[in-house]
Backbone as ProteinMPNN parsed JSONL, in Angstrom:
{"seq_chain_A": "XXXXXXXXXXXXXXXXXXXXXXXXXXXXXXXXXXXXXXXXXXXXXXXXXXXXXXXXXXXXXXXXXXXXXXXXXXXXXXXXXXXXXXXXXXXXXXXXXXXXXXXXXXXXXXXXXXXXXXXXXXXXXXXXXXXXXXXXXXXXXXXXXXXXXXXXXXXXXXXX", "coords_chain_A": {"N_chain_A": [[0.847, -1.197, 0.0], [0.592, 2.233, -0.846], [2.339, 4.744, 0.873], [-0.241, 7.431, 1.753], [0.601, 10.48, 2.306], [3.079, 10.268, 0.952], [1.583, 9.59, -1.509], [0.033, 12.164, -2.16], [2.236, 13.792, -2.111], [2.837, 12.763, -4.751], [1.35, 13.574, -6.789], [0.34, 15.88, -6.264], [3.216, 17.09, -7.211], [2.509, 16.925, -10.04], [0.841, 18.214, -10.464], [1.727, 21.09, -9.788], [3.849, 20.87, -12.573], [1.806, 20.718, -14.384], [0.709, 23.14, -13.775], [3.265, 24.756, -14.792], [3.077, 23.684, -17.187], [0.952, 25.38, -17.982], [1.393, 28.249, -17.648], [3.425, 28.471, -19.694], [1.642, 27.945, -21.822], [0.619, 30.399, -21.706], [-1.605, 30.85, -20.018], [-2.484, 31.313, -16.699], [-0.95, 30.301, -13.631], [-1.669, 27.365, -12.635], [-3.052, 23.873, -11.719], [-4.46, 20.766, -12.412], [-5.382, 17.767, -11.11], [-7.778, 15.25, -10.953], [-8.213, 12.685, -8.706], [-9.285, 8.679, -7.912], [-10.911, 7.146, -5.657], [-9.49, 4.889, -5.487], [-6.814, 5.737, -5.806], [-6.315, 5.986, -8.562], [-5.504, 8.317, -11.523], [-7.903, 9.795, -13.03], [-7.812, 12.084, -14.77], [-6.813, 15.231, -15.823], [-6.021, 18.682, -15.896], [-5.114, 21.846, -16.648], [-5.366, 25.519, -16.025], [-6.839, 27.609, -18.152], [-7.293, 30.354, -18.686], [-5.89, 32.282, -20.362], [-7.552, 32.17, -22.624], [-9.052, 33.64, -22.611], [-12.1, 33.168, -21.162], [-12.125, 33.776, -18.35], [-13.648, 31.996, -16.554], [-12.519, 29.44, -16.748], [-11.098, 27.838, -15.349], [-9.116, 24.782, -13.864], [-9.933, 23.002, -11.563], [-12.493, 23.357, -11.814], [-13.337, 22.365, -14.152], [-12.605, 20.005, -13.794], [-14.512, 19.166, -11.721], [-17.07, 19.048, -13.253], [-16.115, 17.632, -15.379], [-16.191, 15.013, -13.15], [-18.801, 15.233, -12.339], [-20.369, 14.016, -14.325], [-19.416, 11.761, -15.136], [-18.791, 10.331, -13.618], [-19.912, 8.194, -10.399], [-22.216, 8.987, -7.82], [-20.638, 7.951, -5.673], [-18.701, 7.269, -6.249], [-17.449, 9.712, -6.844], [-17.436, 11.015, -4.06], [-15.244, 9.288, -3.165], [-13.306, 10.555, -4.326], [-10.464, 12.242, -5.266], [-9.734, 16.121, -5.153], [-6.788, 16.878, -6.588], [-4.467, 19.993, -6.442], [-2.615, 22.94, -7.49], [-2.931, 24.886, -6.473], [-4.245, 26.71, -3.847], [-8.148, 26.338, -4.114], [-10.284, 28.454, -5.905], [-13.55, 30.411, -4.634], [-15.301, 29.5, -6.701], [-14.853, 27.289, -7.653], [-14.181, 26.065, -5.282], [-16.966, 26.166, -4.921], [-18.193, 24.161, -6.815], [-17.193, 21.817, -6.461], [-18.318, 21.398, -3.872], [-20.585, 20.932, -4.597], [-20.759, 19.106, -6.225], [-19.826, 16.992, -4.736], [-17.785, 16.003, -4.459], [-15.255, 14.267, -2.607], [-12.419, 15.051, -1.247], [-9.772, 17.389, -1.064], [-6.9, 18.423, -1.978], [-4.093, 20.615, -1.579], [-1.292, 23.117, -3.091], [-0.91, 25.17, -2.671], [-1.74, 28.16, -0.463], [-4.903, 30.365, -0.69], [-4.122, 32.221, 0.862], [-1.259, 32.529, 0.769], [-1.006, 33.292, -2.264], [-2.281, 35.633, -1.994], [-0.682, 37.309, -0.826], [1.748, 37.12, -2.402], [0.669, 38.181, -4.883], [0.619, 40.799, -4.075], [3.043, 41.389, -3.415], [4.213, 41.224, -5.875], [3.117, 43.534, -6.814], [0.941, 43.34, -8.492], [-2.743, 43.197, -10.014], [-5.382, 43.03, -7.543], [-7.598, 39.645, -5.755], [-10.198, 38.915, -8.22], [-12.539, 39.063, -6.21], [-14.05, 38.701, -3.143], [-11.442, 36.831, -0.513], [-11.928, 33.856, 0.158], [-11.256, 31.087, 1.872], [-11.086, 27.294, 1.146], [-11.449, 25.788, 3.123], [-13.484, 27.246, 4.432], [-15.755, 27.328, 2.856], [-16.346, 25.32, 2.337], [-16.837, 23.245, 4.928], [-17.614, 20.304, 5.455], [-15.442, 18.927, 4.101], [-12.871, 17.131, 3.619], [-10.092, 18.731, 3.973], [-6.728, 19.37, 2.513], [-3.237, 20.778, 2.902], [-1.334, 23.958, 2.859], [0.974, 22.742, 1.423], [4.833, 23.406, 2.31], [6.992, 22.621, 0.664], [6.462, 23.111, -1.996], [6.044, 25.871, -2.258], [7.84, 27.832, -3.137], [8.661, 27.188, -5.873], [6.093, 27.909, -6.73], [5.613, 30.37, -6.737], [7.297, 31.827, -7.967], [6.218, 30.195, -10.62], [4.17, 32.104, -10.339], [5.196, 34.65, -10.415], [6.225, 34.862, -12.723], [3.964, 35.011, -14.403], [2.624, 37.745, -13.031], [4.349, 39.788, -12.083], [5.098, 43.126, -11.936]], "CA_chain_A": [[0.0, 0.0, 0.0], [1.688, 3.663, -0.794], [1.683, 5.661, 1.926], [-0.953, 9.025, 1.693], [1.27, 11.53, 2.456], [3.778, 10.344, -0.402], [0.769, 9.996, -2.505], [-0.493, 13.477, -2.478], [3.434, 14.535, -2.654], [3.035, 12.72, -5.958], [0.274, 13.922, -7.191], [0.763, 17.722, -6.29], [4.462, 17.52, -8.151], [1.722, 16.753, -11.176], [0.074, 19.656, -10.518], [2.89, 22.182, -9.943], [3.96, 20.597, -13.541], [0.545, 21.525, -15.12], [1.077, 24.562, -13.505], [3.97, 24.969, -15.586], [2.69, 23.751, -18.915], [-0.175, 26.815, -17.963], [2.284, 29.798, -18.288], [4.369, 28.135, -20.884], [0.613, 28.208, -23.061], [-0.241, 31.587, -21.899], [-2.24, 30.864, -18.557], [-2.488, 31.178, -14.807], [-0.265, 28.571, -12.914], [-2.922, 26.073, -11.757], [-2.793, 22.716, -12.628], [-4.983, 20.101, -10.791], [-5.558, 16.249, -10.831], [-8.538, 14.181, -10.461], [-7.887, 10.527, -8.471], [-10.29, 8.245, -7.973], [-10.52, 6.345, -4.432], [-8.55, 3.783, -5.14], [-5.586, 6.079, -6.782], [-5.933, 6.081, -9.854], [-5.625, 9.424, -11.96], [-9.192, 9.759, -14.05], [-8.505, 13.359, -15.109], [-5.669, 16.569, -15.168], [-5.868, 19.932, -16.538], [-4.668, 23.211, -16.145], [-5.828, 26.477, -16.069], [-7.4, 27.67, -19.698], [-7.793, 31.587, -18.707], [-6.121, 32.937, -21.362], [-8.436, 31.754, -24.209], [-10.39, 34.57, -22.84], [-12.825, 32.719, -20.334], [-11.877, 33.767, -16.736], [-13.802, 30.483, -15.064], [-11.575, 28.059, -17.558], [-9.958, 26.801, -14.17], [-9.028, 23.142, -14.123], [-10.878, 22.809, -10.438], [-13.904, 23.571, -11.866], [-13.577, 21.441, -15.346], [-12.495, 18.361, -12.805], [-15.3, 18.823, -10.968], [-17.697, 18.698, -14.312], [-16.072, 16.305, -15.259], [-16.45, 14.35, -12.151], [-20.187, 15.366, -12.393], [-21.059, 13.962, -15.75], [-18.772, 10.492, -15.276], [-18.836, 9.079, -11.931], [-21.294, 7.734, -10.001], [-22.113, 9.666, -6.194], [-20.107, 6.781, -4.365], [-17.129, 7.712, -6.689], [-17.305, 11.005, -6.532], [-17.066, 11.226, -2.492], [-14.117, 8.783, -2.677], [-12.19, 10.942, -4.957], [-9.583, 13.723, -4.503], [-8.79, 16.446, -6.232], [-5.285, 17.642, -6.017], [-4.323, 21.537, -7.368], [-1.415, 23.383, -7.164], [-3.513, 26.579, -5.697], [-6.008, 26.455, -2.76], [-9.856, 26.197, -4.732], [-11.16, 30.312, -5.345], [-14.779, 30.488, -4.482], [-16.597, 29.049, -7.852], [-14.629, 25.956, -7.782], [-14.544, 25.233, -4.295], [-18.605, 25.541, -4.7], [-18.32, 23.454, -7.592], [-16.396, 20.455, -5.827], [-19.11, 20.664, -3.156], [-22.079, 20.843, -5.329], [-20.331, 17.911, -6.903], [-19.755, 15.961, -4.327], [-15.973, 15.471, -4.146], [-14.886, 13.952, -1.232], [-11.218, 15.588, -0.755], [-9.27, 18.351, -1.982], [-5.336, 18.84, -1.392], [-3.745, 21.68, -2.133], [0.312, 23.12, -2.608], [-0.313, 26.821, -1.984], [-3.194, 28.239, -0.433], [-4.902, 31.646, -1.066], [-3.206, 33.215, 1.552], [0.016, 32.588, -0.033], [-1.278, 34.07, -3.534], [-2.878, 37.199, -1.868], [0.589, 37.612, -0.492], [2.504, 36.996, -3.914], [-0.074, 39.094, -5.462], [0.813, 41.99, -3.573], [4.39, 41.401, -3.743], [4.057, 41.528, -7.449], [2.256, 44.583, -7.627], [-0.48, 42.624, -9.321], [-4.286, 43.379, -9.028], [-6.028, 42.093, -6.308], [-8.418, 38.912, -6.731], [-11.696, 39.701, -8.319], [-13.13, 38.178, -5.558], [-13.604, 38.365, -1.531], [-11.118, 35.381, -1.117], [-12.398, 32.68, 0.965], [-10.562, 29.313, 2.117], [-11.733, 26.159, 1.053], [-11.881, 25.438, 4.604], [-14.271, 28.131, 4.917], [-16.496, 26.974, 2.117], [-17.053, 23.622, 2.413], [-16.265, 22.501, 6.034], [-17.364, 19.129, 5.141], [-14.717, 18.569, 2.751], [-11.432, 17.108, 3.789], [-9.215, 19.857, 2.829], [-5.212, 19.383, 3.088], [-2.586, 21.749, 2.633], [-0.452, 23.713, 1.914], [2.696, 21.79, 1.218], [5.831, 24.496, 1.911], [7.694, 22.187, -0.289], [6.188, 23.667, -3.67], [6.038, 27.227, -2.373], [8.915, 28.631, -4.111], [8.519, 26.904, -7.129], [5.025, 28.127, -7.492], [5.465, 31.969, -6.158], [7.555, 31.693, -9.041], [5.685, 30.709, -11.879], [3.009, 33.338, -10.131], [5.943, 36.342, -10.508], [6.607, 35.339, -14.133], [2.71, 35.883, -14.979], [2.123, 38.903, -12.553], [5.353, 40.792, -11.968], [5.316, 44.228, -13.127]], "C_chain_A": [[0.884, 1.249, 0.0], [0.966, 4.484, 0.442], [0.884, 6.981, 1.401], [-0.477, 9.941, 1.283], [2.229, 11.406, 0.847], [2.643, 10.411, -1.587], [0.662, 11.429, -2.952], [0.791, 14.04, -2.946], [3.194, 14.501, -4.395], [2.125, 13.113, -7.035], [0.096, 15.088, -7.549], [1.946, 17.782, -7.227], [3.574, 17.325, -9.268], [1.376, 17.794, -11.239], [0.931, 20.438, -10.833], [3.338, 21.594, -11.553], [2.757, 20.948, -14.615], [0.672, 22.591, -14.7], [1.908, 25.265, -14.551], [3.678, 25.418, -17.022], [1.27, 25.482, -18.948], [0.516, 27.7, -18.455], [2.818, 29.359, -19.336], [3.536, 28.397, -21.958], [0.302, 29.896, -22.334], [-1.343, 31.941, -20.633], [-1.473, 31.153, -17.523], [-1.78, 30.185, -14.514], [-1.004, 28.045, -12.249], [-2.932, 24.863, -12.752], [-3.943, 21.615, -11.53], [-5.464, 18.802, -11.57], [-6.599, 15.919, -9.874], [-7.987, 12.652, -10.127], [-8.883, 10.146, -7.952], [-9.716, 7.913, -6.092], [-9.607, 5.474, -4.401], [-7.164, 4.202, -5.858], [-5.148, 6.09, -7.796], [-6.095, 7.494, -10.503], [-6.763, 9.255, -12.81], [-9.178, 10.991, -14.77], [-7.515, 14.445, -14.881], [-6.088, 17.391, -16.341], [-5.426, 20.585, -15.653], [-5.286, 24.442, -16.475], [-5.921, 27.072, -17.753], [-8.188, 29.228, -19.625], [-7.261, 32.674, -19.977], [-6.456, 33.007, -22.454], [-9.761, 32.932, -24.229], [-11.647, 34.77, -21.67], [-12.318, 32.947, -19.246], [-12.332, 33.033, -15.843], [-13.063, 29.374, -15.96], [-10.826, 27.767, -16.138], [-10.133, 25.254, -14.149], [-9.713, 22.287, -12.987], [-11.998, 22.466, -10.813], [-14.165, 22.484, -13.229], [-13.312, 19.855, -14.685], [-13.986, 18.269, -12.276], [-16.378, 18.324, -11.55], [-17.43, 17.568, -14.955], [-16.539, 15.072, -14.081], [-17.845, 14.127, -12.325], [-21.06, 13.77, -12.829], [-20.268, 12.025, -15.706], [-18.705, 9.389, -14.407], [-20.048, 9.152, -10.939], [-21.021, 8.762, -8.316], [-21.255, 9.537, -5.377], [-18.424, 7.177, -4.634], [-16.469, 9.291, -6.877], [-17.178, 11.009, -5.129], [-15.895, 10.273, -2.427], [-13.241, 9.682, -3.362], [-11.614, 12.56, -4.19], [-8.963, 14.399, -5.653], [-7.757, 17.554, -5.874], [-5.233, 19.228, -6.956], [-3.358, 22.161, -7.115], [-1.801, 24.539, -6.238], [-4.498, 26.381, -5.318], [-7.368, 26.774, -4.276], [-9.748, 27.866, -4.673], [-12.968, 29.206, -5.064], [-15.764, 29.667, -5.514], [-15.741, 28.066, -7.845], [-15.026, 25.481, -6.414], [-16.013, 24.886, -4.534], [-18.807, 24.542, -6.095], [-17.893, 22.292, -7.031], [-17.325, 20.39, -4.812], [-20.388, 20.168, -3.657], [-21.718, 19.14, -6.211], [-20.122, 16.774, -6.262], [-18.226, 15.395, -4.082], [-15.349, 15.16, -2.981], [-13.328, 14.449, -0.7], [-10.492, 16.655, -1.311], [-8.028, 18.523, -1.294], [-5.157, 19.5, -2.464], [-2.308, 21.674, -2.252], [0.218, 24.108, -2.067], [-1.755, 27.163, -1.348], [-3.481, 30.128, -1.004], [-4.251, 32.762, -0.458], [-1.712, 33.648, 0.982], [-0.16, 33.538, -1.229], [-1.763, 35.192, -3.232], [-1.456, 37.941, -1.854], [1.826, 38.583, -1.718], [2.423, 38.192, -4.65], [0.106, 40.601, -5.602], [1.973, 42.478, -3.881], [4.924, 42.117, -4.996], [3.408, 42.966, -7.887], [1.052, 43.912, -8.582], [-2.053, 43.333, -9.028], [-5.139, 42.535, -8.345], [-6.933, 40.681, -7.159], [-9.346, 39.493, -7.025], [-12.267, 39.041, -7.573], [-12.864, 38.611, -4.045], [-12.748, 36.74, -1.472], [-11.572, 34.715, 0.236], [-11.782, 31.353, 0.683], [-11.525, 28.238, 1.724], [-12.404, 25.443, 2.301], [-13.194, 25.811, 4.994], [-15.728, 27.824, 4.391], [-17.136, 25.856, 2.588], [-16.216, 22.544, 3.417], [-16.905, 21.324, 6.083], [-16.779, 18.118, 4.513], [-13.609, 18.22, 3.844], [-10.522, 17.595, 2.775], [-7.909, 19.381, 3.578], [-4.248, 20.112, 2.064], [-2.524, 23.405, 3.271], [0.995, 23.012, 2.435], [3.891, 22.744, 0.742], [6.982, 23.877, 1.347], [7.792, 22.75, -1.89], [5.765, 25.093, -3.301], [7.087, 28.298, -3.31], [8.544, 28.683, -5.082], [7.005, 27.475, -8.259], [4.808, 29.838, -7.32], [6.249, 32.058, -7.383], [7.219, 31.78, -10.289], [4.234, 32.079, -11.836], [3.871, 34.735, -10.387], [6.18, 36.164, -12.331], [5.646, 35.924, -14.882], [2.153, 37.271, -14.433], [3.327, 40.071, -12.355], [4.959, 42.152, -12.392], [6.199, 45.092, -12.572]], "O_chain_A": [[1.838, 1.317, 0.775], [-0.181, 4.742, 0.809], [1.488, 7.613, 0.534], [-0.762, 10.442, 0.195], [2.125, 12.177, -0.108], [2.784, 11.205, -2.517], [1.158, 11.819, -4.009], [0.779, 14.707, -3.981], [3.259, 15.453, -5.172], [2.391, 12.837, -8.205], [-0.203, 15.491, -8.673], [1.772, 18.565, -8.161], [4.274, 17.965, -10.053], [1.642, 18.441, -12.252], [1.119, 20.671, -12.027], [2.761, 22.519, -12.125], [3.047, 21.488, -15.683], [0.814, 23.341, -15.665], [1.444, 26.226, -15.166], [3.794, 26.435, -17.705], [0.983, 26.278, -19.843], [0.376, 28.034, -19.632], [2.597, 30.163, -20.242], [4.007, 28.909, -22.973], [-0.628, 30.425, -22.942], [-1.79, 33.06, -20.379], [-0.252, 31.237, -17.398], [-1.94, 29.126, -15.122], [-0.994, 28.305, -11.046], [-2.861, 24.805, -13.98], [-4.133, 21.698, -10.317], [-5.934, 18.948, -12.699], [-6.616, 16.077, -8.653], [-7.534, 11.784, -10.872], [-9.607, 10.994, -7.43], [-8.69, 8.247, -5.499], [-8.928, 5.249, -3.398], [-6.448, 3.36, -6.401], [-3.966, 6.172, -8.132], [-7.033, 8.061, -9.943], [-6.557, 8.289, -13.544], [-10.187, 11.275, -15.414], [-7.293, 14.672, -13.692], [-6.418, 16.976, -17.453], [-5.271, 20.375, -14.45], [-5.904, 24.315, -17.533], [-4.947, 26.88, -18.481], [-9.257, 29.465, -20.188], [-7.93, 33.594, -20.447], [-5.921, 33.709, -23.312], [-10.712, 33.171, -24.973], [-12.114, 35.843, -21.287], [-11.778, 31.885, -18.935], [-11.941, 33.027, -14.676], [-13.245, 28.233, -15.534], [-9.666, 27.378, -16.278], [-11.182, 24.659, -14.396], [-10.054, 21.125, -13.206], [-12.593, 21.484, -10.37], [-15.208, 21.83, -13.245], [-13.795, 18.803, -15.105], [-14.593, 17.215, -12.462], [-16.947, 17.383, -10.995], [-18.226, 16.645, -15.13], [-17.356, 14.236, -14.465], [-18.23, 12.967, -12.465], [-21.787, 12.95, -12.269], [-20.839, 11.171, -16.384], [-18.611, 8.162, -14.437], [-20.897, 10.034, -10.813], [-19.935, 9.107, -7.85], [-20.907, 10.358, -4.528], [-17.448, 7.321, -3.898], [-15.327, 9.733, -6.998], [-15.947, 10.996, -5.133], [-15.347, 10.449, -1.338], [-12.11, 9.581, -2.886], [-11.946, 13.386, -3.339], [-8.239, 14.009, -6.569], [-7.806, 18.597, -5.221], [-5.9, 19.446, -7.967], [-3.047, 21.811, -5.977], [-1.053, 25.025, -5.39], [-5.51, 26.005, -5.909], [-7.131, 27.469, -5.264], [-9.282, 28.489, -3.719], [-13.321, 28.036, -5.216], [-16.864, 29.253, -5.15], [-16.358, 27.552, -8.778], [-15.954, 24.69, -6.245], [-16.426, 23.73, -4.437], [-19.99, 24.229, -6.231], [-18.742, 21.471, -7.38], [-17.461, 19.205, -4.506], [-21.068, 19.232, -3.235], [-22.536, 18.325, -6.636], [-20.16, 15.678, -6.822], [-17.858, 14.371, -3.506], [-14.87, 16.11, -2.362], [-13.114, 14.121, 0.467], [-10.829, 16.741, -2.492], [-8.036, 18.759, -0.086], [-5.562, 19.394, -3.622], [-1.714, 20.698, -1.793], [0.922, 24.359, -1.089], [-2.768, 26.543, -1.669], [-2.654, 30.895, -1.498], [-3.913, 33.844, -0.938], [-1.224, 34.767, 0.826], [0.512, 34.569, -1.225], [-1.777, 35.998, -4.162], [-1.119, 38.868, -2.59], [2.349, 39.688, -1.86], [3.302, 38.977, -5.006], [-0.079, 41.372, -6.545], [2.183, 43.563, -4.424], [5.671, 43.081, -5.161], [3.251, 43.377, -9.037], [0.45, 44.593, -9.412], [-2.383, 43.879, -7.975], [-5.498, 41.41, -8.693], [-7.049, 40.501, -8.372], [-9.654, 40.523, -6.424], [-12.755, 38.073, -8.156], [-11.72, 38.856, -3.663], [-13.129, 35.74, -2.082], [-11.454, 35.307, 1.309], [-11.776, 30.705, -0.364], [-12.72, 28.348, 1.999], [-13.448, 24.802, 2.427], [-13.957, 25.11, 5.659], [-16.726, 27.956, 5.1], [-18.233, 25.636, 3.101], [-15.452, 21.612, 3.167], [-16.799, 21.024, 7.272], [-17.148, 16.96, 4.321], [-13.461, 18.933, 4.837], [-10.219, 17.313, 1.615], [-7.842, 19.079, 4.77], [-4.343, 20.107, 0.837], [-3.399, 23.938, 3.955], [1.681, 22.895, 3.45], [4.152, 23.001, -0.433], [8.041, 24.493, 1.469], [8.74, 22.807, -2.673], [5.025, 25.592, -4.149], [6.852, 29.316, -3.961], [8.083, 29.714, -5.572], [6.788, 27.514, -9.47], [3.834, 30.409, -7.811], [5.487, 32.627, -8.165], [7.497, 32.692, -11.067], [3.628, 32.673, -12.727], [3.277, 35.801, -10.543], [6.284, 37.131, -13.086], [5.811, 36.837, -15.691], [1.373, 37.93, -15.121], [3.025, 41.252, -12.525], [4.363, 42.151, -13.468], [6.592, 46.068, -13.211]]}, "name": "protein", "num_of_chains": 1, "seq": "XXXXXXXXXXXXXXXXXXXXXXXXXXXXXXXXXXXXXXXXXXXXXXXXXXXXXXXXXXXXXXXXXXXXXXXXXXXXXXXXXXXXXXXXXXXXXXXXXXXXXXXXXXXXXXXXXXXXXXXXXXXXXXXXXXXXXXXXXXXXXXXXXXXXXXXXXXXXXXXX"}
Protein backbone atom coordinates (compact mmCIF):
# COMPACT_ATOMS: atom_id res chain seq x y z
CA UNK A 1 0.00 0.00 0.00
CA UNK A 2 1.69 3.66 -0.79
CA UNK A 3 1.68 5.66 1.93
CA UNK A 4 -0.95 9.02 1.69
CA UNK A 5 1.27 11.53 2.46
CA UNK A 6 3.78 10.34 -0.40
CA UNK A 7 0.77 10.00 -2.51
CA UNK A 8 -0.49 13.48 -2.48
CA UNK A 9 3.43 14.54 -2.65
CA UNK A 10 3.03 12.72 -5.96
CA UNK A 11 0.27 13.92 -7.19
CA UNK A 12 0.76 17.72 -6.29
CA UNK A 13 4.46 17.52 -8.15
CA UNK A 14 1.72 16.75 -11.18
CA UNK A 15 0.07 19.66 -10.52
CA UNK A 16 2.89 22.18 -9.94
CA UNK A 17 3.96 20.60 -13.54
CA UNK A 18 0.55 21.52 -15.12
CA UNK A 19 1.08 24.56 -13.50
CA UNK A 20 3.97 24.97 -15.59
CA UNK A 21 2.69 23.75 -18.91
CA UNK A 22 -0.17 26.82 -17.96
CA UNK A 23 2.28 29.80 -18.29
CA UNK A 24 4.37 28.14 -20.88
CA UNK A 25 0.61 28.21 -23.06
CA UNK A 26 -0.24 31.59 -21.90
CA UNK A 27 -2.24 30.86 -18.56
CA UNK A 28 -2.49 31.18 -14.81
CA UNK A 29 -0.27 28.57 -12.91
CA UNK A 30 -2.92 26.07 -11.76
CA UNK A 31 -2.79 22.72 -12.63
CA UNK A 32 -4.98 20.10 -10.79
CA UNK A 33 -5.56 16.25 -10.83
CA UNK A 34 -8.54 14.18 -10.46
CA UNK A 35 -7.89 10.53 -8.47
CA UNK A 36 -10.29 8.25 -7.97
CA UNK A 37 -10.52 6.35 -4.43
CA UNK A 38 -8.55 3.78 -5.14
CA UNK A 39 -5.59 6.08 -6.78
CA UNK A 40 -5.93 6.08 -9.85
CA UNK A 41 -5.62 9.42 -11.96
CA UNK A 42 -9.19 9.76 -14.05
CA UNK A 43 -8.51 13.36 -15.11
CA UNK A 44 -5.67 16.57 -15.17
CA UNK A 45 -5.87 19.93 -16.54
CA UNK A 46 -4.67 23.21 -16.15
CA UNK A 47 -5.83 26.48 -16.07
CA UNK A 48 -7.40 27.67 -19.70
CA UNK A 49 -7.79 31.59 -18.71
CA UNK A 50 -6.12 32.94 -21.36
CA UNK A 51 -8.44 31.75 -24.21
CA UNK A 52 -10.39 34.57 -22.84
CA UNK A 53 -12.83 32.72 -20.33
CA UNK A 54 -11.88 33.77 -16.74
CA UNK A 55 -13.80 30.48 -15.06
CA UNK A 56 -11.57 28.06 -17.56
CA UNK A 57 -9.96 26.80 -14.17
CA UNK A 58 -9.03 23.14 -14.12
CA UNK A 59 -10.88 22.81 -10.44
CA UNK A 60 -13.90 23.57 -11.87
CA UNK A 61 -13.58 21.44 -15.35
CA UNK A 62 -12.49 18.36 -12.81
CA UNK A 63 -15.30 18.82 -10.97
CA UNK A 64 -17.70 18.70 -14.31
CA UNK A 65 -16.07 16.31 -15.26
CA UNK A 66 -16.45 14.35 -12.15
CA UNK A 67 -20.19 15.37 -12.39
CA UNK A 68 -21.06 13.96 -15.75
CA UNK A 69 -18.77 10.49 -15.28
CA UNK A 70 -18.84 9.08 -11.93
CA UNK A 71 -21.29 7.73 -10.00
CA UNK A 72 -22.11 9.67 -6.19
CA UNK A 73 -20.11 6.78 -4.36
CA UNK A 74 -17.13 7.71 -6.69
CA UNK A 75 -17.30 11.00 -6.53
CA UNK A 76 -17.07 11.23 -2.49
CA UNK A 77 -14.12 8.78 -2.68
CA UNK A 78 -12.19 10.94 -4.96
CA UNK A 79 -9.58 13.72 -4.50
CA UNK A 80 -8.79 16.45 -6.23
CA UNK A 81 -5.28 17.64 -6.02
CA UNK A 82 -4.32 21.54 -7.37
CA UNK A 83 -1.42 23.38 -7.16
CA UNK A 84 -3.51 26.58 -5.70
CA UNK A 85 -6.01 26.46 -2.76
CA UNK A 86 -9.86 26.20 -4.73
CA UNK A 87 -11.16 30.31 -5.34
CA UNK A 88 -14.78 30.49 -4.48
CA UNK A 89 -16.60 29.05 -7.85
CA UNK A 90 -14.63 25.96 -7.78
CA UNK A 91 -14.54 25.23 -4.29
CA UNK A 92 -18.61 25.54 -4.70
CA UNK A 93 -18.32 23.45 -7.59
CA UNK A 94 -16.40 20.46 -5.83
CA UNK A 95 -19.11 20.66 -3.16
CA UNK A 96 -22.08 20.84 -5.33
CA UNK A 97 -20.33 17.91 -6.90
CA UNK A 98 -19.76 15.96 -4.33
CA UNK A 99 -15.97 15.47 -4.15
CA UNK A 100 -14.89 13.95 -1.23
CA UNK A 101 -11.22 15.59 -0.75
CA UNK A 102 -9.27 18.35 -1.98
CA UNK A 103 -5.34 18.84 -1.39
CA UNK A 104 -3.75 21.68 -2.13
CA UNK A 105 0.31 23.12 -2.61
CA UNK A 106 -0.31 26.82 -1.98
CA UNK A 107 -3.19 28.24 -0.43
CA UNK A 108 -4.90 31.65 -1.07
CA UNK A 109 -3.21 33.21 1.55
CA UNK A 110 0.02 32.59 -0.03
CA UNK A 111 -1.28 34.07 -3.53
CA UNK A 112 -2.88 37.20 -1.87
CA UNK A 113 0.59 37.61 -0.49
CA UNK A 114 2.50 37.00 -3.91
CA UNK A 115 -0.07 39.09 -5.46
CA UNK A 116 0.81 41.99 -3.57
CA UNK A 117 4.39 41.40 -3.74
CA UNK A 118 4.06 41.53 -7.45
CA UNK A 119 2.26 44.58 -7.63
CA UNK A 120 -0.48 42.62 -9.32
CA UNK A 121 -4.29 43.38 -9.03
CA UNK A 122 -6.03 42.09 -6.31
CA UNK A 123 -8.42 38.91 -6.73
CA UNK A 124 -11.70 39.70 -8.32
CA UNK A 125 -13.13 38.18 -5.56
CA UNK A 126 -13.60 38.36 -1.53
CA UNK A 127 -11.12 35.38 -1.12
CA UNK A 128 -12.40 32.68 0.97
CA UNK A 129 -10.56 29.31 2.12
CA UNK A 130 -11.73 26.16 1.05
CA UNK A 131 -11.88 25.44 4.60
CA UNK A 132 -14.27 28.13 4.92
CA UNK A 133 -16.50 26.97 2.12
CA UNK A 134 -17.05 23.62 2.41
CA UNK A 135 -16.26 22.50 6.03
CA UNK A 136 -17.36 19.13 5.14
CA UNK A 137 -14.72 18.57 2.75
CA UNK A 138 -11.43 17.11 3.79
CA UNK A 139 -9.22 19.86 2.83
CA UNK A 140 -5.21 19.38 3.09
CA UNK A 141 -2.59 21.75 2.63
CA UNK A 142 -0.45 23.71 1.91
CA UNK A 143 2.70 21.79 1.22
CA UNK A 144 5.83 24.50 1.91
CA UNK A 145 7.69 22.19 -0.29
CA UNK A 146 6.19 23.67 -3.67
CA UNK A 147 6.04 27.23 -2.37
CA UNK A 148 8.91 28.63 -4.11
CA UNK A 149 8.52 26.90 -7.13
CA UNK A 150 5.03 28.13 -7.49
CA UNK A 151 5.46 31.97 -6.16
CA UNK A 152 7.55 31.69 -9.04
CA UNK A 153 5.68 30.71 -11.88
CA UNK A 154 3.01 33.34 -10.13
CA UNK A 155 5.94 36.34 -10.51
CA UNK A 156 6.61 35.34 -14.13
CA UNK A 157 2.71 35.88 -14.98
CA UNK A 158 2.12 38.90 -12.55
CA UNK A 159 5.35 40.79 -11.97
CA UNK A 160 5.32 44.23 -13.13
Amino acid sequence: MTDPASADLTHLRRCVDLAREAVETGNRPFGSVLVSGAGEVLKEDHNRTGSGDPTAHPELALARWAELNLSKQERAAATVYTSGEHCPMCAAAHGWCGIGRAVFATSTPQLIAWLEEFGAAPLPYKPVTIRELLPHVEVVGPFEVFAEEIRALHERVHRK
